[in-house]
N, C-alpha and C positions, 0 to 999 in steps of 0.2 A: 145091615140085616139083623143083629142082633137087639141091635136097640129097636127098631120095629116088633121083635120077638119079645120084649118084656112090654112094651105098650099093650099089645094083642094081650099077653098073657092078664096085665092088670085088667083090665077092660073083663075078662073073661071072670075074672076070678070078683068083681064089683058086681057083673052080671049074672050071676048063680048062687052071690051070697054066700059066696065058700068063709068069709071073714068071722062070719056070726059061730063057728064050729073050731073049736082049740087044733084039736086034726088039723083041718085046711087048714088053719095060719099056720101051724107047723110044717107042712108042705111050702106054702107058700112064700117065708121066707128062709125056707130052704132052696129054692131054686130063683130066688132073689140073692140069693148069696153066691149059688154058682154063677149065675150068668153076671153080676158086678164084677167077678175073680174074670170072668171071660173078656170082659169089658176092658179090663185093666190090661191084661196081660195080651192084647188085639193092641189096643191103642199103644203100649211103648214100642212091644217089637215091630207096631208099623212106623209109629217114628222113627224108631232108629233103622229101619229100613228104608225110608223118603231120606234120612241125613246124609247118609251114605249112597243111594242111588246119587243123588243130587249132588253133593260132594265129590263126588271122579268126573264131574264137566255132562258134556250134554249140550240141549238146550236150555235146562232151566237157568234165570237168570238170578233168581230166590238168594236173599242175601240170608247164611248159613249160620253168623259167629258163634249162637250159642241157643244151647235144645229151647231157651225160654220163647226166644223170637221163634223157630219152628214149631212150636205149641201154638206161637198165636195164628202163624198162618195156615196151619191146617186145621185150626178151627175155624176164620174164614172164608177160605177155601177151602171147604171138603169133595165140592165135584171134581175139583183134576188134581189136587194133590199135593199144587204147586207147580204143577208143569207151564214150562212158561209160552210155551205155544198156544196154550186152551187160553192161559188171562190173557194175553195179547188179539188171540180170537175174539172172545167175550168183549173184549173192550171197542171191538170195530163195533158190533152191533148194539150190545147191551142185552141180549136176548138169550145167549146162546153159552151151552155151557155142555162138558162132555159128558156123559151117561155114568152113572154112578158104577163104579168097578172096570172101564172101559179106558183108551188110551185118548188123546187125543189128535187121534185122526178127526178128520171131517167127516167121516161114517159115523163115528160115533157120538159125534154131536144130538145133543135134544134139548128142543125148544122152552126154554124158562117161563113160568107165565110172569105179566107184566109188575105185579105185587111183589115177586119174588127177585126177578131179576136187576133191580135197581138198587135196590139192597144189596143184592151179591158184585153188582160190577162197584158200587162206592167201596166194599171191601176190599174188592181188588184193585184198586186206584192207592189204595193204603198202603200193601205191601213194598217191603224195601226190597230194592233190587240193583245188581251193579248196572254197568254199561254193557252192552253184548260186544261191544269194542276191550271188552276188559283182558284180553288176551293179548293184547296188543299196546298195551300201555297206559289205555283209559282209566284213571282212577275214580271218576265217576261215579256217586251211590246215593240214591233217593227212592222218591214212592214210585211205584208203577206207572200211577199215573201221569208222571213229569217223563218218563222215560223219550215219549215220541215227540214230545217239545225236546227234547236236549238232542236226539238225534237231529232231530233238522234245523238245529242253529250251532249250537255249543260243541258238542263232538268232536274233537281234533283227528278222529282217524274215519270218521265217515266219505265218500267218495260224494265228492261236489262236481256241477257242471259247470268249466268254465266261463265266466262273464258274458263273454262277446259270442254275439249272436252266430257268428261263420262258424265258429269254433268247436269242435264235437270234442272236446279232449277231457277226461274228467282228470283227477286229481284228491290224496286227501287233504281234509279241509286245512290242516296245518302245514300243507305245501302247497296249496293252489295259489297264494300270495306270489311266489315263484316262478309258477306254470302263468300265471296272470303277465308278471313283469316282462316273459321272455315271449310272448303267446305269439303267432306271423299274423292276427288276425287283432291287436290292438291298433287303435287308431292312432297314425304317424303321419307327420308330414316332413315332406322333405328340407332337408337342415341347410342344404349348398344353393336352391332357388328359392326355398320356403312362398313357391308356387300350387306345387303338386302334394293335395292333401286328400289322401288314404289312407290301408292297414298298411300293417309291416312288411309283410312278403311282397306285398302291389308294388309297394316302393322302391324296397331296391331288386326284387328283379324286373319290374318291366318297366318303371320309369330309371332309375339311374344309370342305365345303360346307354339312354336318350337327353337325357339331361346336360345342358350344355353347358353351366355349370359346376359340374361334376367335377373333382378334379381325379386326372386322369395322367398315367405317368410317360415323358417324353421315352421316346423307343431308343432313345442313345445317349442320353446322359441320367435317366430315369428320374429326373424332377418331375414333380406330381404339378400341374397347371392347369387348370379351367378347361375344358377339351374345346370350349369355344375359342380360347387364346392357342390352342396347343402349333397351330399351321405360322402363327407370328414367332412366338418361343422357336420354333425349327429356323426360322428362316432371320430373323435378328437377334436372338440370344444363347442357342444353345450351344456351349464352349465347345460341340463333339462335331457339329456341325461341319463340311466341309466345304473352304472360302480360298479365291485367290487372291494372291498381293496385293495391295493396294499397288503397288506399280507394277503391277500386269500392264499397265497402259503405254507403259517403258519399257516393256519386252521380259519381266521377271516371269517365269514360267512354273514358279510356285505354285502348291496348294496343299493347304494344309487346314488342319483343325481352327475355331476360329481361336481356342484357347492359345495355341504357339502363335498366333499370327505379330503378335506383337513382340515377343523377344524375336521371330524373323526380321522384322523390321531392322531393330536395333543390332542386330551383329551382322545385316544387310546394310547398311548406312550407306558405305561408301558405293559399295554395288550396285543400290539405287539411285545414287548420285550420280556415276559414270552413265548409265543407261539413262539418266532425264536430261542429261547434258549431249547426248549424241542424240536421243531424241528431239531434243531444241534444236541441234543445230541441221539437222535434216529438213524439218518443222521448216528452218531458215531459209535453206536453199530452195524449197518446193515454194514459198510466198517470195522468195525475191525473184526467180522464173515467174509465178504466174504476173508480180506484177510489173515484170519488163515486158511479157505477153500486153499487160492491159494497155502499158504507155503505146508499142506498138497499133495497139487497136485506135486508140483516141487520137495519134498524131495521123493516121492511113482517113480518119473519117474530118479532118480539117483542111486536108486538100482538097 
């Protein structure tokens, strides 16, 4: 407003010819001399007022180190001030920029003409500015206009969507590597038939539950076996098993684990021995009866 106030005034004072009279120029660079002292003293206490606004956090994202670099950006940008919401606006359209003295809301937005606003958005593509991630670890610092390329590549603390298409899970970018490795919706296939080829979660819960392959643990000795093998494992190998004598067929009344079956044996030796010896000799008697029966039968059918 000021500087508008001495254009007007010069214009005014060119236009009346006030210059040609000692008077007026006396007047007139007298109040060329006040309103320069206004100028000056407008422009620092406003910088140091944007240093310090800006400076305690915010939005702005306006890289601060030293008043030089804040002279240059509020020379080019003097519609918003710096505020980093209004360049990031601007920079969507190219057109748009906040209302001179105004915040930047979207109300206060007014339209650039096209001469004017290409110029102002390459100015603001210039400015240095951190990472809006810089609260959180992002050391990140460039032009403005690098800012939304580093966001959606580089950025290690922006929230990425995981890879795979099932998967709704975000993550930030420097742990989604993680969220990736471990995700129920990466593509797996099964390891024990390397038949059955899905995600992760498909796998092991609803195919290896059916996979006959699978190994799966015996209910009484708890060895892990093939579940297709698991009814053989029960029935010919498992030590827990219970099995009787091998000379049950000689009247041993045993039954035991199959694991003791064999020291049975051995401290049964003789016991076994007695019982397959009365057994044979029984064995004897019933074959020497039937075959006095049979002579019987063959000498009764010659007469």
């Amino acid at each position: 407003m000021i500087s508008r106030f001495l254009i007007d005034f010069s214009l005014e004072c060119t236009r009346f010819q006030w210059w040609r009279t000692p008077r007026a120029m006396s007047i007139e660079l007298f109040y060329v001399l006040v309103i320069f002292s206004c100028l000056v003293f407008s422009s620092s206490s406003g910088l140091q007022q944007d240093v310090i606004t800006n400076s305690s956090g915010g939005n702005c994202l306006l890289e601060r180190s030293d008043p030089g670099s804040a002279t240059a950006i509020n020379s080019s940008c003097s519609s918003c001030g710096g505020v980093y919401l209004a360049c990031r606006q601007l920079l969507v359209d190219g057109l748009r920029s906040p209302s001179d003295g105004g915040s930047s809301d979207e109300s206060n937005f007014t339209v650039l003409p096209p001469s004017k606003a290409e110029g102002h958005e390459r100015s603001l593509k210039e400015l240095a500015v951190h990472c809006e991630h810089k609260e959180v670890g992002c050391s990140w610092s460039g032009e403005l206009g690098k800012l939304d390329d580093h966001l959606a590549k580089v950025c290690p603390y922006v929230e990425v969507k995981c890879r795979y298409a099932r998967c709704h899970g975000v993550a930030i970018r420097k742990d989604i590597s993680l969220h990736d490795a471990s995700c129920g919706f990466r593509p797996f296939r099964c390891h024990w038939c390397q038949l059955y080829d899905s995600w992760y979660d498909d796998v092991i819960k609803t195919h290896w539950p059916l996979c006959p392959q699978y190994p799966v643990p015996c209910e009484q000795c708890l060895v892990k076996v093939e579940r297709q093998r698991l009814p053989h494992h029960v029935e010919e190998d498992c030590p827990l098993t219970m099995v009787d004598c091998e000379f049950s067929y000689a009247g041993c009344k045993a039954r035991l684990p199959r694991k003791d079956l064999q020291g049975h044996i051995n401290t049964e030796l003789l016991v076994h021995l007695t019982m397959v010896n009365k057994k044979l000799a029984n064995e004897n008697v019933i074959l020497s009866r039937r075959l006095s029966d049979l002579e019987v039968k063959m000498a009764d059918q010659k007469r």
